[in-house]
MOPAC internal coordinates of N, CA, C and O (Angstrom, degrees):
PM7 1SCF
backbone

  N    0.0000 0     0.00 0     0.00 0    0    0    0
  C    1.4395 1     0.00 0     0.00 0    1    0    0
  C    1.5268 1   108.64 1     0.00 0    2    1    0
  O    1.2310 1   122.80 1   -55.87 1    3    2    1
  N    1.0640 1   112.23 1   124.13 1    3    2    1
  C    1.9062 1   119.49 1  -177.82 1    5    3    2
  C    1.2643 1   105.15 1   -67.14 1    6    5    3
  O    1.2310 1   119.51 1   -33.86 1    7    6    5
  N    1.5875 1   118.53 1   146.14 1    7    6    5
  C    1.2211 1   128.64 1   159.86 1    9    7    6
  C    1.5091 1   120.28 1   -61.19 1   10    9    7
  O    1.2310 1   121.72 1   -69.15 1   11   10    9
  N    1.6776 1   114.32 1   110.85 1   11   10    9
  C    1.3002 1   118.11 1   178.22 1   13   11   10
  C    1.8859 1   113.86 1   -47.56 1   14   13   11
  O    1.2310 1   135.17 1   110.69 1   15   14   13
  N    1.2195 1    88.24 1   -69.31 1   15   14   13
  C    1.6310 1   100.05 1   163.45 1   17   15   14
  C    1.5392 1   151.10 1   -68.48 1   18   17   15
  O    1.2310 1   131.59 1  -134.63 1   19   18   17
  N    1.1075 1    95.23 1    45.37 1   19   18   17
  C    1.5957 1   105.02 1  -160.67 1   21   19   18
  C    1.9141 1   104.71 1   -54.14 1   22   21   19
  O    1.2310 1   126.57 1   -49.65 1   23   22   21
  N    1.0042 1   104.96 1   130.35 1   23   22   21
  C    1.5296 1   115.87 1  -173.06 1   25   23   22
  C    1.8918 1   107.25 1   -72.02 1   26   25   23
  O    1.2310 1   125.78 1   -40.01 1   27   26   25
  N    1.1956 1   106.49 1   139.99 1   27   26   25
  C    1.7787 1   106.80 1   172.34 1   29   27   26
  C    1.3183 1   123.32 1   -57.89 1   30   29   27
  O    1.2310 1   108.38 1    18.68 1   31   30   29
  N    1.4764 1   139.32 1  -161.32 1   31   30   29
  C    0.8850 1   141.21 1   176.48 1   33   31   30
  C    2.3199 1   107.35 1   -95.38 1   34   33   31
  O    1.2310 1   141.00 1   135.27 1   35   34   33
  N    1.5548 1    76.84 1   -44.73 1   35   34   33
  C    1.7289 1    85.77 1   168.18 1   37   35   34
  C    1.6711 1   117.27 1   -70.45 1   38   37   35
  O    1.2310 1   122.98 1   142.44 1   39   38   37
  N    1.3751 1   111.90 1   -37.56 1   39   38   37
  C    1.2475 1    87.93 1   167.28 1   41   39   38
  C    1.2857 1   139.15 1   -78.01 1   42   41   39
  O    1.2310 1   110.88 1   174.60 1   43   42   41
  N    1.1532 1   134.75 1    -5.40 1   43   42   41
  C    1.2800 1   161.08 1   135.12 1   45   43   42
  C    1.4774 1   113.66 1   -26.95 1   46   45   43
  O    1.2310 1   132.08 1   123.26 1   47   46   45
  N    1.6259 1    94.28 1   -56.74 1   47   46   45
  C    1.2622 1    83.69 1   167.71 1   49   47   46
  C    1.6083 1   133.55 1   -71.97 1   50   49   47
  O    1.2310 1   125.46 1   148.16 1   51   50   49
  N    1.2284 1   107.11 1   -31.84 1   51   50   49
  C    1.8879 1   115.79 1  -171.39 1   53   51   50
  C    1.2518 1    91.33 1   -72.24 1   54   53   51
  O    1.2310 1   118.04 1   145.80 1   55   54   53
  N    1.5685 1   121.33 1   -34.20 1   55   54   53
  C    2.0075 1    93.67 1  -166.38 1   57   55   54
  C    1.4743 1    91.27 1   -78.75 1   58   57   55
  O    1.2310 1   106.48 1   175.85 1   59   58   57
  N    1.5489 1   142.75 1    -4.15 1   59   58   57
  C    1.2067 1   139.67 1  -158.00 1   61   59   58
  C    1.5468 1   108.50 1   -81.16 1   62   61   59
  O    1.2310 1   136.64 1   136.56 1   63   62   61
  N    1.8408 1    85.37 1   -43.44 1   63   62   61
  C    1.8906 1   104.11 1   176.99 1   65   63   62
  C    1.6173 1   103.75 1   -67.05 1   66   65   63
  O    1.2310 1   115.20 1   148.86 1   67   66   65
  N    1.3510 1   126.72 1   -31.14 1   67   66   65
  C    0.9849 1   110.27 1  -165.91 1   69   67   66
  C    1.5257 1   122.57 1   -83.12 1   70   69   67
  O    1.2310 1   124.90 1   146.56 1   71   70   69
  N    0.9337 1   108.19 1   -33.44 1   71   70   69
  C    1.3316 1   113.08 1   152.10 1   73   71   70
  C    1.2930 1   136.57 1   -93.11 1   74   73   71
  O    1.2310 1   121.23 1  -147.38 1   75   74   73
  N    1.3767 1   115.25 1    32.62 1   75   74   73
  C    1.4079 1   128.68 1   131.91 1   77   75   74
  C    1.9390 1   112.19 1   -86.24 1   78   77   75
  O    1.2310 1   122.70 1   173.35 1   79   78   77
  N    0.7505 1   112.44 1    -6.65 1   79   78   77
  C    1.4707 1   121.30 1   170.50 1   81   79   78
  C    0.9350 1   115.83 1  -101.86 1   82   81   79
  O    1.2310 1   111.43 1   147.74 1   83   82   81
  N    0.9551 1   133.74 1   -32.26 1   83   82   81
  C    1.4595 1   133.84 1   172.09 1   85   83   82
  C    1.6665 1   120.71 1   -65.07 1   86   85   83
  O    1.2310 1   129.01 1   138.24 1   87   86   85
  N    1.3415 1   100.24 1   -41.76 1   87   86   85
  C    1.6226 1   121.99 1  -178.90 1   89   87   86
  C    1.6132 1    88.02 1   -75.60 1   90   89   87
  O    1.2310 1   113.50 1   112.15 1   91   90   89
  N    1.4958 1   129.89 1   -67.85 1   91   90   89
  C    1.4350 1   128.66 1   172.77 1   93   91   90
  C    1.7762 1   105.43 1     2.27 1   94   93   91
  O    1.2310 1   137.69 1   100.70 1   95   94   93
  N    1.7389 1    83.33 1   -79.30 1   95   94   93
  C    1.6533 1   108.72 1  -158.54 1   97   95   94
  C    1.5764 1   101.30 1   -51.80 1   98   97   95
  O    1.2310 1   120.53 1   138.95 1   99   98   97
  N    1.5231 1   116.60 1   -41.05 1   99   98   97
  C    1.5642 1   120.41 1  -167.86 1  101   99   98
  C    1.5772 1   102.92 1   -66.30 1  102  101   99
  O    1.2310 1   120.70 1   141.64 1  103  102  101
  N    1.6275 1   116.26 1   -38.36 1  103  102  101
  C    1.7073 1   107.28 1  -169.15 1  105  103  102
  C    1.5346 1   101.49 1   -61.68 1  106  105  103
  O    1.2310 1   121.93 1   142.44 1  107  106  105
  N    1.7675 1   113.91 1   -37.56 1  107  106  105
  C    1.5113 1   124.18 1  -178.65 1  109  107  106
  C    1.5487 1   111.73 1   -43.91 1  110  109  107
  O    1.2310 1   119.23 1   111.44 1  111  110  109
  N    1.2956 1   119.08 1   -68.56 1  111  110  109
  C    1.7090 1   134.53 1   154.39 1  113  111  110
  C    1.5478 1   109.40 1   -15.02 1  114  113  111
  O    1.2310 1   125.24 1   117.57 1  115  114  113
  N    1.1068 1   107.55 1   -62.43 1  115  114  113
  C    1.3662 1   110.46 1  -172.87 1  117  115  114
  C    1.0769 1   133.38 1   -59.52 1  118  117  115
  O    1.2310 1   125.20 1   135.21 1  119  118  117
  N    1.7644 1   107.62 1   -44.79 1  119  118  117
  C    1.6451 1   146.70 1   169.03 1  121  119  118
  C    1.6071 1    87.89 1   -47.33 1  122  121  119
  O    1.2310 1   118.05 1   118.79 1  123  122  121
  N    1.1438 1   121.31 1   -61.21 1  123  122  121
  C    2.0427 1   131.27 1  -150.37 1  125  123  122
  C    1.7579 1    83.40 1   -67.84 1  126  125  123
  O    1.2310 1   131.45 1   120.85 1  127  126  125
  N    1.3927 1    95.51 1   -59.15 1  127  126  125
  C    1.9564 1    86.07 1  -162.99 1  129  127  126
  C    1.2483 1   120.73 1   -53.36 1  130  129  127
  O    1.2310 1   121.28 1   143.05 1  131  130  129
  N    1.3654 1   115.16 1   -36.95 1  131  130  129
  C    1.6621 1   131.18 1   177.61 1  133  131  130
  C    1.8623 1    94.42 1   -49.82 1  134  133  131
  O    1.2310 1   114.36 1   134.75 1  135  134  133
  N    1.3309 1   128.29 1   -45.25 1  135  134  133
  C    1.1731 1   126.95 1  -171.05 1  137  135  134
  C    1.1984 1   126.92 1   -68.63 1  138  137  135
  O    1.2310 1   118.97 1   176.59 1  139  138  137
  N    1.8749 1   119.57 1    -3.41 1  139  138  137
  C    1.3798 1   119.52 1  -168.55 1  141  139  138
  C    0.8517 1   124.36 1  -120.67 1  142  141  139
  O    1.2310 1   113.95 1   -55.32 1  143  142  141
  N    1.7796 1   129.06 1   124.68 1  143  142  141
  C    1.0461 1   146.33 1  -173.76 1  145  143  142
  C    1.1872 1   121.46 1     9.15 1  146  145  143
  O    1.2310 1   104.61 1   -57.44 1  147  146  145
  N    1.3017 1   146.03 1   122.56 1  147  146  145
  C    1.6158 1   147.30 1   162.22 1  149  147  146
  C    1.5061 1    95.46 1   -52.76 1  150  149  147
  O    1.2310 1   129.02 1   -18.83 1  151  150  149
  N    1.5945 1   100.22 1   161.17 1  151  150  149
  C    1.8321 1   114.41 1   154.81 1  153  151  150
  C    1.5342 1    99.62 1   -65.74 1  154  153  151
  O    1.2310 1   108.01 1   109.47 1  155  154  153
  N    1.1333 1   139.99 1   -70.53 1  155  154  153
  C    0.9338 1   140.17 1   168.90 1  157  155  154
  C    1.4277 1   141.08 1     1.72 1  158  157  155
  O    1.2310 1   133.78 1   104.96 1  159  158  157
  N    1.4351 1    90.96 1   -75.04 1  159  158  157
  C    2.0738 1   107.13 1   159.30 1  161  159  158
  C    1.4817 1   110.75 1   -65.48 1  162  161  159
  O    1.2310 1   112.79 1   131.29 1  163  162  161
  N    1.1950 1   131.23 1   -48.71 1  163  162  161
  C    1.2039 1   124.89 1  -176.93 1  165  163  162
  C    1.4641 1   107.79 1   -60.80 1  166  165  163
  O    1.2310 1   114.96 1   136.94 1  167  166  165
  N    1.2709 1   127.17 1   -43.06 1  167  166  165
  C    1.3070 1   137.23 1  -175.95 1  169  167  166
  C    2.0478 1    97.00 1   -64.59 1  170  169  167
  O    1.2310 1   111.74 1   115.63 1  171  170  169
  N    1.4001 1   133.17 1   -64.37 1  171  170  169
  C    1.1961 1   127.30 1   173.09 1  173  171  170
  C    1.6951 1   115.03 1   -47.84 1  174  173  171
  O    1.2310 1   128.29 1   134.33 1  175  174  173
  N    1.0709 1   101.65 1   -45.67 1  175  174  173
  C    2.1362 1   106.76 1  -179.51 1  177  175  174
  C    1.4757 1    89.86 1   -61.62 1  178  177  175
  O    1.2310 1   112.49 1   125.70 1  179  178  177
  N    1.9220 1   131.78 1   -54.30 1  179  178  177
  C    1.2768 1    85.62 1  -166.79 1  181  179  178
  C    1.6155 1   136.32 1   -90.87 1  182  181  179
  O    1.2310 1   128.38 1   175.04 1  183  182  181
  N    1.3836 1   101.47 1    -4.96 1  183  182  181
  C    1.6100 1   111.89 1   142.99 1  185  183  182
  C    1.4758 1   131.15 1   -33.27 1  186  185  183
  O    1.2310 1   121.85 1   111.07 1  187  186  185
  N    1.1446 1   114.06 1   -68.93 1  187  186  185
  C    1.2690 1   133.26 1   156.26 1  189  187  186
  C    1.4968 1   123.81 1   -23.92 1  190  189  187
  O    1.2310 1   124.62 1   126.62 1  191  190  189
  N    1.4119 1   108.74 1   -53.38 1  191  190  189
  C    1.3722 1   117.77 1   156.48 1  193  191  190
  C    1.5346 1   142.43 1   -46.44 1  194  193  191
  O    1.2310 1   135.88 1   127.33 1  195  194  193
  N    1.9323 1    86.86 1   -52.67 1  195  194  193
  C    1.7387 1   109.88 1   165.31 1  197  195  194
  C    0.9011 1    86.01 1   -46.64 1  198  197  195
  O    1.2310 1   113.50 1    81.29 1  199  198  197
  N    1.3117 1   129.91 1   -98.71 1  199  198  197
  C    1.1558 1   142.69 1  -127.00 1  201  199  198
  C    1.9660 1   117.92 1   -61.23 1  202  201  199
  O    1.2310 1   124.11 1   153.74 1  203  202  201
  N    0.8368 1   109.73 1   -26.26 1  203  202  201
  C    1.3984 1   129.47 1   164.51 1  205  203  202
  C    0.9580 1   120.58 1   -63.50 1  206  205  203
  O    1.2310 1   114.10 1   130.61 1  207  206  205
  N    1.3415 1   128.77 1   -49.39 1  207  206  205
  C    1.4030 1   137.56 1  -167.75 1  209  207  206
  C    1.7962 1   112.81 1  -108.45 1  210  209  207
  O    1.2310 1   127.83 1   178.76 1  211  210  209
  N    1.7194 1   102.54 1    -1.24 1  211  210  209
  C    1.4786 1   118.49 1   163.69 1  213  211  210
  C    1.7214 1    96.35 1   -89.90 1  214  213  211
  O    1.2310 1   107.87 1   146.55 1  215  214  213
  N    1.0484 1   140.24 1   -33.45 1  215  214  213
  C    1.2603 1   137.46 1  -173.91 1  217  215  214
  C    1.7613 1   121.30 1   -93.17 1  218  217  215
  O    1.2310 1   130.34 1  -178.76 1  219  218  217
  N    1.3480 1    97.66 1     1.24 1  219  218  217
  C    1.3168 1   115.25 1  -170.74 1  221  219  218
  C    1.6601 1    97.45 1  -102.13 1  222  221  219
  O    1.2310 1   125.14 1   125.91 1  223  222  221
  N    1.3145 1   107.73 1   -54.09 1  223  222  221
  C    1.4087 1   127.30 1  -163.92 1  225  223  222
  C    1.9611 1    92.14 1   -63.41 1  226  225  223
  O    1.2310 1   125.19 1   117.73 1  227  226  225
  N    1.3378 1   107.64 1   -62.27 1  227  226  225
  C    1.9289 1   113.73 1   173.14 1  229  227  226
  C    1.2187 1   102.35 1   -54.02 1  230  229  227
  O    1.2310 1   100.86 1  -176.31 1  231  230  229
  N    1.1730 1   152.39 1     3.69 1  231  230  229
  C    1.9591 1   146.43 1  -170.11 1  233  231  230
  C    1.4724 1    94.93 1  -103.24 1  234  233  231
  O    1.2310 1   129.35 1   123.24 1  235  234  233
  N    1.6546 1    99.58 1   -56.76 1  235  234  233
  C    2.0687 1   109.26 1   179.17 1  237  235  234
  C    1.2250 1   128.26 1   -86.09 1  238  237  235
  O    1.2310 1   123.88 1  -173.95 1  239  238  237
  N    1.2220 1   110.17 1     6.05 1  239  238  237
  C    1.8617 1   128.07 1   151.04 1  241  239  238
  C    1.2142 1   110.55 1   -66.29 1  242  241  239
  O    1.2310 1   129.59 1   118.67 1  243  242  241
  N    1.5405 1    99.11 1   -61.33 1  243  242  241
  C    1.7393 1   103.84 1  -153.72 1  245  243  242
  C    1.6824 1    78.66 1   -76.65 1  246  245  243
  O    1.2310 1   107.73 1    98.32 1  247  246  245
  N    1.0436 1   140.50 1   -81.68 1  247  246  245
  C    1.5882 1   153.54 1  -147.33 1  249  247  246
  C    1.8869 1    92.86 1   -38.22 1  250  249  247
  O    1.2310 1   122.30 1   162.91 1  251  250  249
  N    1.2126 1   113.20 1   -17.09 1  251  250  249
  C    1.6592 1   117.76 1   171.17 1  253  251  250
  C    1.2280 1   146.54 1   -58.14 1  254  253  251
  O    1.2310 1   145.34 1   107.73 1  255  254  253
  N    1.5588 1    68.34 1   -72.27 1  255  254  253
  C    1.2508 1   118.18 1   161.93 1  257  255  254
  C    1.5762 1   128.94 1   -52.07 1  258  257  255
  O    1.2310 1   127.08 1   150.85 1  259  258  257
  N    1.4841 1   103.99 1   -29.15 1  259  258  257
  C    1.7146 1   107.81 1  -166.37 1  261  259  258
  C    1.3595 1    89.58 1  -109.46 1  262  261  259
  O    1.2310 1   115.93 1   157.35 1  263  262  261
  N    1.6892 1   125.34 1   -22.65 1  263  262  261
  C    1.5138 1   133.23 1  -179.41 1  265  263  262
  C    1.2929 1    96.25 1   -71.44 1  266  265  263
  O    1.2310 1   112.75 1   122.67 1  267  266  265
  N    1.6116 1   131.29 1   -57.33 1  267  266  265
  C    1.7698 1   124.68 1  -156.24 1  269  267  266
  C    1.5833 1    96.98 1   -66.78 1  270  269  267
  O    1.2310 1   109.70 1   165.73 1  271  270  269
  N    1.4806 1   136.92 1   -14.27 1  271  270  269
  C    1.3800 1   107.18 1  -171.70 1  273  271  270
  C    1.0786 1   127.55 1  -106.89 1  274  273  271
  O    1.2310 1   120.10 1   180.00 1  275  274  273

């Protein structure tokens, strides 16, 4: 059975462009995700933090402490 609608040569082309844009936008997507944080790093930074701000917090105790008397 023949195609009632046989498509042009231009349209062929625009859905052609369009999904070269589309694929474009998807490699873009991909590029961004590759860029975001591991579980890992986030898990070490927020250690990193504890631990910083546990050693910060014991510096202005004692530093108080030896100042109030």
């Amino acid at each position: 059975m023949p195609d009632d609608h046989p498509l042009s040569l231009s349209q062929i082309g625009q859905i052609r462009g369009g999904l070269y844009a589309i694929r474009d936008e998807l490699e873009g997507v991909k590029a961004q995700l590759g860029r975001l944080p591991t579980r890992s790093y986030l898990a070490r930074t927020a250690l990193g933090i504890i631990f910083a701000t546990t050693i910060l917090t014991t510096l202005s105790i004692i530093w108080f402490l030896h100042y109030a008397r």
